[in-house]
N, C-alpha and C positions, 0 to 999 in steps of 0.2 A: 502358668509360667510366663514372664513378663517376655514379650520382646527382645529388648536387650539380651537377656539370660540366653534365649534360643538361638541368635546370629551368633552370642561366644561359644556355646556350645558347638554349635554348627562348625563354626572356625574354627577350632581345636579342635574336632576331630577330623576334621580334615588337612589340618595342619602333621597330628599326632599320623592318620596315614601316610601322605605323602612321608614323613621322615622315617617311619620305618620301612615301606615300600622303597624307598631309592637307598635309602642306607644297605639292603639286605641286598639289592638288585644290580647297585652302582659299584660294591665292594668297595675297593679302597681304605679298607680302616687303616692300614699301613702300606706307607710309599717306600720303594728305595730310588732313590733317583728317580727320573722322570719315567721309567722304562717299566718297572717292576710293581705291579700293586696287589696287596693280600686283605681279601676279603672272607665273609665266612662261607661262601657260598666255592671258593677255591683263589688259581690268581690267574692274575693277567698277566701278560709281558707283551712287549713290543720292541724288536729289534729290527733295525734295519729295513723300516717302514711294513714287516711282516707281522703280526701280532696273532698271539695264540692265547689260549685258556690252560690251565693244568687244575690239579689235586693239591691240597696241601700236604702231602708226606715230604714232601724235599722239606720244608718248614721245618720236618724234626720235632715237632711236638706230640704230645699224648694223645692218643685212642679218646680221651676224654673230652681234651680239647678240639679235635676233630668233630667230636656229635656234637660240645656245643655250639661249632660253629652251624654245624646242620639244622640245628633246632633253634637257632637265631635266624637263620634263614627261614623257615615253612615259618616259624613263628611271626615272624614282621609281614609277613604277606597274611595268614590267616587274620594276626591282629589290626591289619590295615583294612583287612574286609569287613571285620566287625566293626571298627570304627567310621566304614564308610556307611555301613547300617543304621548305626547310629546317628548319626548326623543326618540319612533317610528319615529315620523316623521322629527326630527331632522336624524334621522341617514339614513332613507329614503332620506335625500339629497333635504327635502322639505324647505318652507320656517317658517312649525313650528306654524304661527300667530294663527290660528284659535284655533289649540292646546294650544298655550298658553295663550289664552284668557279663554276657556273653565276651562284650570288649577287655571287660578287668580282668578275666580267667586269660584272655588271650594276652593282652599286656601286659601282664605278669608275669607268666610265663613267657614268654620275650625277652625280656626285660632280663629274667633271674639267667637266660641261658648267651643271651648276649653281656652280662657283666660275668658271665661264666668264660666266654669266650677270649673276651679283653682281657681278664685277669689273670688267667691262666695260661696265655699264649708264652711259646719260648723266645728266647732272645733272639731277635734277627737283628745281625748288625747295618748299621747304619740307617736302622728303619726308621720313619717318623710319621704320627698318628696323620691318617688321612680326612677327607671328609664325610666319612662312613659313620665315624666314631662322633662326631658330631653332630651328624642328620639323624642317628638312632638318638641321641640321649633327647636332641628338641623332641624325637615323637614321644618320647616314654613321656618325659614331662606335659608336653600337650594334653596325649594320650590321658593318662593319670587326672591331668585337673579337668576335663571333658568329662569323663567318667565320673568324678568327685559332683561336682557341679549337676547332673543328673538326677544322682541317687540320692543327694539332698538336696535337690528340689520338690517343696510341696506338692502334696497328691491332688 
């Protein structure tokens, strides 16, 4: 594997962790106002310089939509692990596959339970997409061409 190929690898998937690690971790896929932010991991609020954490059942959405938030959560963290492996063993001068088999199972599944999440969330009013939703789609996409990039390069 050439040089060049192993530092892009290396960079995406270090790109592809960091955006699902702070995506899962930072929350905020939805803002309301400066005060109020809803993650899958649950929400935040901050009033009157006092700030707490809660659940998402005030949200009012589905049983369903709840797990996938859960499972976009453990998912971006297990898949941010794997891709940190990955990019170990890319830089170890390895040839990477196993790692980046381990990272596609995981960034998939990520991937399918956080577009599970977004897609199925209830209407909250006045909400608007935060930077959660953002920092997860750059990982998946990193993610994804890191992983690509591996599996087809020669043995």
């Amino acid at each position: 594997m050439s040089l060049t190929r192993r530092l892009l690898i290396i960079v995406l998937a270090l790109v592809g962790a960091a955006g699902f690690a702070i995506s899962v971790e930072g929350g905020r896929w939805w803002s309301l106002g400066g005060d109020i932010h809803v993650g899958p991991a649950g929400t935040q609020r901050c009033f009157g310089g006092e700030c707490g954490v809660g659940d998402l059942t005030w949200v009012h959405g589905s049983g369903f939509w709840e797990r996938c938030g859960s499972g976009a959560y453990a998912g971006g963290l297990v898949a941010g692990l794997a891709l940190l492996a990955l990019a170990g063993a890319i830089a170890a001068r390895r040839t990477g596959r196993l790692a980046a088999a381990v990272a596609g199972i995981g960034s998939a599944t990520t991937i399918a339970a956080g577009v599970g999440f977004y897609a199925l969330a209830p209407a909250i009013p006045e909400a608007s997409a935060g930077r959660g939703v953002l920092l997860f789609a750059i990982g998946g996409v990193a993610a994804l061409t890191a992983i690509g990039a591996t599996l087809t390069a020669k043995r």
